[in-house]
Every structure is written in C-alpha cells, then in structure tokens.
C-alpha positions in Angstrom: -92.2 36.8 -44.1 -89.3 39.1 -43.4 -87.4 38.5 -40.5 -86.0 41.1 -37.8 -82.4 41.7 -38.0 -81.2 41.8 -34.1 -78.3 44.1 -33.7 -74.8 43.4 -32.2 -75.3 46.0 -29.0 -79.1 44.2 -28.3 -77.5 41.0 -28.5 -74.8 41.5 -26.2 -77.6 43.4 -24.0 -79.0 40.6 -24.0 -76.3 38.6 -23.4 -75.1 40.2 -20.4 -78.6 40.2 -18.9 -79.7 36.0 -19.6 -76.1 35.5 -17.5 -77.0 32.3 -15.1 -81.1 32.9 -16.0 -83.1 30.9 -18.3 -85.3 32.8 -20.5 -88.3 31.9 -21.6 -89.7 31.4 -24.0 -87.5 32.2 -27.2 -84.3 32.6 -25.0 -82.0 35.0 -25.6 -82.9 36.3 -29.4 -86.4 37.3 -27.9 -85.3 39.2 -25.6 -82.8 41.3 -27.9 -85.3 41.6 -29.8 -88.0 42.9 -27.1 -84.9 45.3 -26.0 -84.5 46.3 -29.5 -87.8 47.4 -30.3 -88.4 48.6 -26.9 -85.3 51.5 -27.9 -87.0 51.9 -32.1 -90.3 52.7 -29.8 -88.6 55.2 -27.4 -90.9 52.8 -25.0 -88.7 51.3 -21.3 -89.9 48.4 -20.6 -91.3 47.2 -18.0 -90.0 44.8 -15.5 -92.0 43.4 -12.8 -91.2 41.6 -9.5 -93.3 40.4 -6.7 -92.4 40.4 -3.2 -93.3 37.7 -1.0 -94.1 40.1 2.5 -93.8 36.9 4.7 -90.7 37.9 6.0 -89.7 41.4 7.0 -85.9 40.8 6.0 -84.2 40.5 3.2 -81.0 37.8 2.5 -78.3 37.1 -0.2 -80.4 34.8 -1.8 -83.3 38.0 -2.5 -80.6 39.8 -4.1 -79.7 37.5 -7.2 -83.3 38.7 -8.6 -82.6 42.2 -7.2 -79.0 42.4 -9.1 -81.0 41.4 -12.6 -83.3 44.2 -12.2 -80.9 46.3 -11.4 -79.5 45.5 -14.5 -82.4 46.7 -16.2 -82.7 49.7 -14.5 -79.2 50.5 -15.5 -80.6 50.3 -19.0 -83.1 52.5 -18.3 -86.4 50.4 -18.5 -88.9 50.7 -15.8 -88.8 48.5 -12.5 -92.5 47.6 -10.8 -91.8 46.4 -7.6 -95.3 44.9 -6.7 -96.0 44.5 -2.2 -98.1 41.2 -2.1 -100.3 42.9 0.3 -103.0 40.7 -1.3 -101.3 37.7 -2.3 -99.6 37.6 1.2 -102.7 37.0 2.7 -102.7 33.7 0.7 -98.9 33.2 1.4 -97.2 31.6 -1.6 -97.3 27.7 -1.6 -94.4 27.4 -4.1 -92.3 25.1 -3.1 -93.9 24.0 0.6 -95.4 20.8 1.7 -98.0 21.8 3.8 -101.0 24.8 3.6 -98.9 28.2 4.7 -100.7 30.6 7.5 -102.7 33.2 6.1 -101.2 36.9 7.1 -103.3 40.1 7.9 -103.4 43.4 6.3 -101.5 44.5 9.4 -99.0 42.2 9.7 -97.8 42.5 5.9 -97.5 46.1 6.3 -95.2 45.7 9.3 -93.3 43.4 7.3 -93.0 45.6 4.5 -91.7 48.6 6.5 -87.8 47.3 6.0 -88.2 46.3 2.6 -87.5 49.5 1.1 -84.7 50.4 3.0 -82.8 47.0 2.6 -83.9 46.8 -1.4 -82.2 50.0 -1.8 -78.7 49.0 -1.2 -79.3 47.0 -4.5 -81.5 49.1 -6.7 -82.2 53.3 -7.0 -85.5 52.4 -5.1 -86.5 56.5 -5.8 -86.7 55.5 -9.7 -89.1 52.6 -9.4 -92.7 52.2 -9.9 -93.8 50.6 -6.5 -97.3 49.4 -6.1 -99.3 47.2 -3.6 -101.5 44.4 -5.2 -103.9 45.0 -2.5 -104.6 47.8 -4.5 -106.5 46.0 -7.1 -106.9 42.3 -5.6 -109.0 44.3 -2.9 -111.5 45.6 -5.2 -112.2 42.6 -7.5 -116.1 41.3 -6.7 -117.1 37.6 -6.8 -118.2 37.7 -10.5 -114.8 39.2 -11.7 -112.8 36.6 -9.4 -115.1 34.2 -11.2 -113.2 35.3 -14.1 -110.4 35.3 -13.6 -110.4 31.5 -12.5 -112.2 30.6 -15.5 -109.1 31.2 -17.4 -106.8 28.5 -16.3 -108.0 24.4 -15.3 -107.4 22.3 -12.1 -105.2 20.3 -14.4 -103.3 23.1 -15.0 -103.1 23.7 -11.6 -102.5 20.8 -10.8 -99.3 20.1 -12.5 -97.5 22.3 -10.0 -94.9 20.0 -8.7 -96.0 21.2 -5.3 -99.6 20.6 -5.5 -99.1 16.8 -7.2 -96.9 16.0 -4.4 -98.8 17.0 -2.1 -102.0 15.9 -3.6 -100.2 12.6 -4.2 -99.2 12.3 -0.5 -102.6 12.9 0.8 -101.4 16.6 2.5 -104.2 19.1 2.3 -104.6 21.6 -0.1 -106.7 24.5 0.8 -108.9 25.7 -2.4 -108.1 29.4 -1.4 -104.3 28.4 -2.0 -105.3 27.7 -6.2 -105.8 31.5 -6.4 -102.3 32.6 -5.4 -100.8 31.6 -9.2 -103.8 33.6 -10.2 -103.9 36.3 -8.2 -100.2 36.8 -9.3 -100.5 36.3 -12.6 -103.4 39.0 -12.4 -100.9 41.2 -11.4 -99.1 40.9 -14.4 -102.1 42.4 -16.5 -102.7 44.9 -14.3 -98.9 46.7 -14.1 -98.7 45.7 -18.1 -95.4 43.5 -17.8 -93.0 43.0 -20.3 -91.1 40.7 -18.4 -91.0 39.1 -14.9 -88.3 37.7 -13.0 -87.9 35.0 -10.2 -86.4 32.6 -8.7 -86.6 29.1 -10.2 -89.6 28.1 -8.1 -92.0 30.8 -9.7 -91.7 29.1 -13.0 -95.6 28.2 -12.9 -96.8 31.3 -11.4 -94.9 33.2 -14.0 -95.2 31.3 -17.1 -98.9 31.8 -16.0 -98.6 35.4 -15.9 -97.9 35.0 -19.7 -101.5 33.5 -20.2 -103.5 35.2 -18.2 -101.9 38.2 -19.9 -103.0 36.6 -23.6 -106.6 36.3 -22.0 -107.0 39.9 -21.2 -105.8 40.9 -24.3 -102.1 41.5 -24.6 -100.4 40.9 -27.7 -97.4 40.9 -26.4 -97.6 38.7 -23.5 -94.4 39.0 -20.9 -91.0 37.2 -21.1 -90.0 35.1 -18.0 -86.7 34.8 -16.5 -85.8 32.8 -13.8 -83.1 32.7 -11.6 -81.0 30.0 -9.7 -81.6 29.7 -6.2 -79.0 30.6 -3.8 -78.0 27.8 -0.9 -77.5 29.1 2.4 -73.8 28.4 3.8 -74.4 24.8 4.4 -74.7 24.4 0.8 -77.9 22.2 0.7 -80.3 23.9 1.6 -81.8 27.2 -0.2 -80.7 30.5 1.6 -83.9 31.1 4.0 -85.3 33.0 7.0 -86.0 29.8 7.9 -82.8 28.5 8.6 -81.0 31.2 10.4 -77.6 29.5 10.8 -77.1 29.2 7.0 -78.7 32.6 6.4 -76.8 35.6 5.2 -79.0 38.9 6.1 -78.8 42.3 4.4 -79.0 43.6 8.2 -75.9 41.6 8.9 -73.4 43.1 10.4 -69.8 43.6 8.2 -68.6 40.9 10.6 -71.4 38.3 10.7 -71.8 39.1 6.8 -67.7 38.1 6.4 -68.0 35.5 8.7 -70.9 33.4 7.3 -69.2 33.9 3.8 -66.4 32.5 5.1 -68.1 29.5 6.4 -69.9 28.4 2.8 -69.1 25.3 1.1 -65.5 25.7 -1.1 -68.0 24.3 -4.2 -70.2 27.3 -4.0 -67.2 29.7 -4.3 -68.2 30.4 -8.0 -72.1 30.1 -7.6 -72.0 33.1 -5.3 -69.0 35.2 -7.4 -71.6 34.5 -10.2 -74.7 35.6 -8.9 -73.3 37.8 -6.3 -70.6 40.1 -8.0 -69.6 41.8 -10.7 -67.6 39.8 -11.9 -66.9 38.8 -15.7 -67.4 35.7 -17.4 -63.4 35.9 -18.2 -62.8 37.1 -14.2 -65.1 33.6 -13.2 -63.1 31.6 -15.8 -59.5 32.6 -13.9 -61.2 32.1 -10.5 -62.2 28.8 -11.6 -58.7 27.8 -12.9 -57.2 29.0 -9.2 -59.4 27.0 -7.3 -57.6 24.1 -9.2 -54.3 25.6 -8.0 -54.6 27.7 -4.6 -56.2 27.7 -1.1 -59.8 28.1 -1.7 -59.3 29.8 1.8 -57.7 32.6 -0.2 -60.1 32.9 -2.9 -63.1 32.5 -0.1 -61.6 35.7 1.5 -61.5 37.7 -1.7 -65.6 37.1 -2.0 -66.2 37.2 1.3 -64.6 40.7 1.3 -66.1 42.3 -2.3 -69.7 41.1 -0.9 -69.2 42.7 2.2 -67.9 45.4 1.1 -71.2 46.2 -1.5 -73.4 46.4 2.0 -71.6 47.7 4.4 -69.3 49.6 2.7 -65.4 50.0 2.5 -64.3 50.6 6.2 -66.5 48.2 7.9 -64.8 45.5 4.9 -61.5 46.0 5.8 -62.3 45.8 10.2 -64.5 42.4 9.1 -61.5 41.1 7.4 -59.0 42.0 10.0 -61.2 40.5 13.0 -61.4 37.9 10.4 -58.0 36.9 10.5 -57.5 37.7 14.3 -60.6 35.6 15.5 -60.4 32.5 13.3 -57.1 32.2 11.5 -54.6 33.4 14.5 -57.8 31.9 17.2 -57.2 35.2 18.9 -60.2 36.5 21.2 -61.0 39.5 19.8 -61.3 42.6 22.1 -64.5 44.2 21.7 -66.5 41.1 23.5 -69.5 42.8 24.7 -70.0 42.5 28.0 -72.8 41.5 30.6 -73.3 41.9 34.3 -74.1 39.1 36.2 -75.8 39.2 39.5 -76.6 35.8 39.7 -75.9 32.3 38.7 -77.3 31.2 35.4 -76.7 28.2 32.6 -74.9 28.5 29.9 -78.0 28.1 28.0 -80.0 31.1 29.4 -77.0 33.6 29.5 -76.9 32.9 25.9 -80.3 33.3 24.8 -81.1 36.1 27.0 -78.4 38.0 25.2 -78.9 37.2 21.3 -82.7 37.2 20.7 -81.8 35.6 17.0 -80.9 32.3 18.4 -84.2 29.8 19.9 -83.1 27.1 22.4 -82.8 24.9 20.1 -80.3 26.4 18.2 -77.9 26.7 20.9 -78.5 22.7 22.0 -77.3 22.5 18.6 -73.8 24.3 19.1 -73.3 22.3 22.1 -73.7 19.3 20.9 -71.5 19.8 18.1 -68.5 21.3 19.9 -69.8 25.1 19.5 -70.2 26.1 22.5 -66.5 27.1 25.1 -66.1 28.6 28.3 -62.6 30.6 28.6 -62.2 28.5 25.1 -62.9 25.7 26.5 -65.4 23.2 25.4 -68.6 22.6 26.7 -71.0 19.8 25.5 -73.6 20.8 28.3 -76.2 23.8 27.9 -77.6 24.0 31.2 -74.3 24.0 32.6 -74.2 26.7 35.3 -72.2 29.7 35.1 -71.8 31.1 38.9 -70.6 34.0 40.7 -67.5 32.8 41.8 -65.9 32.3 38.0 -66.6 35.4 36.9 -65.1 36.7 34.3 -66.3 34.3 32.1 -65.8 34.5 28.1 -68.6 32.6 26.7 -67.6 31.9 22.5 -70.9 30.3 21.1 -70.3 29.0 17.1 -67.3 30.2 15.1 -67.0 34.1 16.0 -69.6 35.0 18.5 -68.4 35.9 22.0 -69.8 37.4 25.4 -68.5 38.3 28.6 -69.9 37.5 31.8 -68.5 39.5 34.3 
C-alpha cells in the first residue's frame, strides 16, 4: 500500500496550527495531510464551531478557540460558526453538576445579538459561513430524532465524566439532557465538517461528532481539536461568566482589561502569552528564561499591554498602562473618578451597587471583608456603613482600581 508523502510547508502548517491543541485522532500527520489534500483538491476546508448562546458575552477564555480558527481562516479554509439556537434550549451539560435551565427561542436570540460584534475583533466575521442549528434541529420529526438516538448507547453516554459523576452521586439527570451530544454531533453532518474545535470539555460531544458523521455516511469523518481551558485571574478556576471577579470581558474597558491582567497569577504568565498572543515558540522560550531572572511585574505589564492593545486598540493601551502605573504602582487616585450626587445618606453598600450594576451584594461583602473596600483610602471592613451628608466629598475605591465620588 503506497503511502502519502506529507510535504514540508503542510507539515509546518500543521505545526503551527496543533500549537497548545491535541489533535485527534492521528495528531499532527493527519492533519497535514487533510490540509494537503484539501489544496491538491482546490477544496477549503471546513471548520466548524459551536456557540454555546447561554451567555450574551464573550471572555478571554472564548477567544483561545476563536484565535485557532482564525488561523484557519488565514489559510483560507471555510469557518462555520454554528448559533445553538436549538441546542441552547437544552443548555450544554459539559462539565456541570446539576441539570442546566432550559432557554427560549427568545432569549437565545437576545443573547446572540452581541456575539457577532465581539467575535469580530478576532475573526473577518463577513467571510464566514454562519448558521443557526435551529434551522435544522427545528424541523427533525419524532421518527428521525428516533434515529438519530439509535446511533449511539446509554453506555456511551454514559461515560461522560459528567454524567457518571453525577449519576454516581445520585444528582438528577434529565433524559432530554442525552440529546445535547447528539443534537451537536448532528450538526456536524449537517454543515459537512472537516474538523471541529473546542475547548477541552467538548472532547465527548466532538469525538461524537466523528461517529455520527461515519453513520450518515461520511468517509471522511471530522478531525477534533481541542483546546486548553483558560483560568480566570484567580488562576483556579476556568475563566467564566460565572465568576465575574476573575472574568476578563471582550466589552472590558482598556482599563479594566489591563487591570485584571495585571492581577493574574505570575504562573499563568506563559499560559496566556501562549494562547493569547502571537507570540513564537522561540519569543515563549526567552519569556520563560526571564521569568527565572526579572520582575514578573515587568513581564506581566508587557502582556497585559499587547492583549489590551488587540481589543481596544493602540491609544486606549497606552492611557490603560499609564493609569496603570499612576493608580497602583505610585497608589495615586486617579483623576477621572466619576462622580455621583448625593442627596441623602446612604451605606457604603448601596452607593456602591446602585452605581455598578456588574457587582451583586454579595460581591461587594466580599471586598469588604477582605480589605477592598476604603473611604478617602481608608479602609473599611463594614458595608452598611453610612455615608452622610455632612462628609461629603467622599472618594469611595472598591477593589484594586475602581473608584467613585460622592459629592
């Protein structure tokens, strides 16, 4: 049997492209090879992602699958970006320990209004193939849903790490939340993947996308690769909506966005210059050796800056980084404190949350009862403390480098 000759320039495509993913299966020499007779063909192919429309914004973390694609794009092979406006009414289970809410038709379309907008500071959004699995999901009668189930088992299913631990644990699992893996898989025969990326905790749902694709047919079926997860600036726990203090937003401000990156764990440094940046392998080698060497304050900065920089642009970089250096390095207050009229006497707790919406109660008992919280800089450990007409002005700082004026 004569075997394929893989050519330097698909290998080092290749190469380039497996960078912190694990391919699957056949790792990297089947997917020079898939990129090699994709350009013999004269045929792009086609790379499909799924987006999870529980959440109407976008993070850091989102973008280490968005990067890859765009990688592919670059390349010129097709990008399917499939709106789970059927799956979302099941909500993905990956990864959770209890049965997720179910979300309307309406309520995923709100969701995905921003999507767009926010996925195209990574990708050319105009040169994708975007397509709503409601589409199709929609229109499948009971027979045909029938199946489609009848290709995979309950021990299949089962061996979800999710599902057995939850299963194993006595948790409830809804029977409706077995046909998410499906439904997505489904999706990979209908849009006629080549390959389909994700994060690490879509390795069943994908890998499943492979068979369901072999039992409709396709020769071919798609490669997987899958992608680290990102940790949110706590360094534990995975970058989330969820978790809004460790959460680096798209629609973060160049501040906030410098800020937060700032505030990461010094041992995710290289994690995020790898899945974050452009960066070289040889740049990441010589970042590595100065962290050995240098202030990882120093090196933090130069991330924190390139990364704000790619979403919000030059200008608004530079101001971050000066505020940056004013607010937290020198412990400066920084002059453009917004400012709020007070007519009447209010606690500390209140002012706050009546003026930043993204923080719950809860959040800000949390800053004061770790120090967070100062009045004219200094600190106070009480929330409902009362803030009254006669101290006005009042500069409230609440966390590292937020600040309001009471006046």
């Amino acid at each position: 049997m004569e075997t394929t000759v893989i050519k330097e320039e698909f290998l080092n495509q290749a190469l380039v492209l497996a960078r912190g993913a694990e391919v699957l299966p056949g790792g990297i020499n089947e997917l020079a090879l898939k990129l090699q007779k994709s350009k013999e063909e004269n045929k792009p192919l086609r790379i499909k992602l799924g987006m999870d429309p529980s959440r109407p914004d976008l993070h850091l973390g989102h973008t280490v699958v968005l990067r890859k694609i765009k990688q592919f794009q670059d390349l010129g092979h097709k990008i399917v970006l499939i709106v789970g406006g059927g799956t979302g009414m099941i909500g993905d289970p990956s990864g959770k320990s209890d049965t997720r809410p179910s979300l309307t038709k309406e309520q995923v379309e709100e969701n995905a209004k921003t999507y767009f907008e926010q996925i195209s500071k990574v990708i050319d959004v105009n040169k994708a193939e975007i397509v709503n699995n409601a589409d199709w999901l929609y229109k499948l009668n009971f027979i045909e849903m029938l199946k489609l189930a009848s290709k995979v088992t309950v021990a299949q299913i089962m061996t979800r790490d999710d599902f057995a631990k939850r299963y194993a644990e006595n948790r409830p699992i809804s029977v409706h939340e077995f046909f998410y893996p499906l439904m997505q898989a489904y999706d990979s025969v209908v849009v006629d993947a080549d390959i389909e990326l994700g994060g690490t905790d879509q390795r069943f749902n994908n890998l499943l996308g492979r068979e369901i694709q072999s039992a409709y047919g396709k020769e071919h079926p798609q490669m997987v690769m899958l992608l680290p997860l990102l940790e949110g600036t706590d360094g534990v726990v995975k970058m989330s909506k969820s978790f809004p203090e460790h959460c680096i937003s798209l629609t973060d401000s160049a501040k906030d966005m410098y800020g937060k990156l700032m505030s990461i764990s010094d041992n995710l440094i290289l994690k995020y210059f790898s899945l974050l940046t452009e960066v070289s392998n040889a740049e990441l080698k010589q970042i590595e050796e100065q962290m050995k060497t240098s202030n990882p304050r120093d090196i933090k900065m130069k991330l924190a800056y390139t990364i704000t920089e790619m979403y919000n642009g030059e200008v608004a970089a530079k101001e971050a980084e000066q505020n940056f250096i004013k607010v937290v390095q020198n412990k400066e207050i920084p002059d453009d404190i917004p400012a709020v009229k007070l007519n009447e006497d209010i606690s500390l707790i209140d002012f706050i949350s009546n003026f930043d919406k993204t923080l719950s109660r809860s959040d800000i008992k949390r800053l004061a009862s770790s120090g967070a919280l100062k009045i004219n800089s200094e600190k106070q450990s009480n929330p409902n403390f009362m803030i009254t007409k006669n101290m006005l002005p009042v500069i409230i700082q609440y966390g590292k480098r937020k600040y309001i004026k009471g006046e």
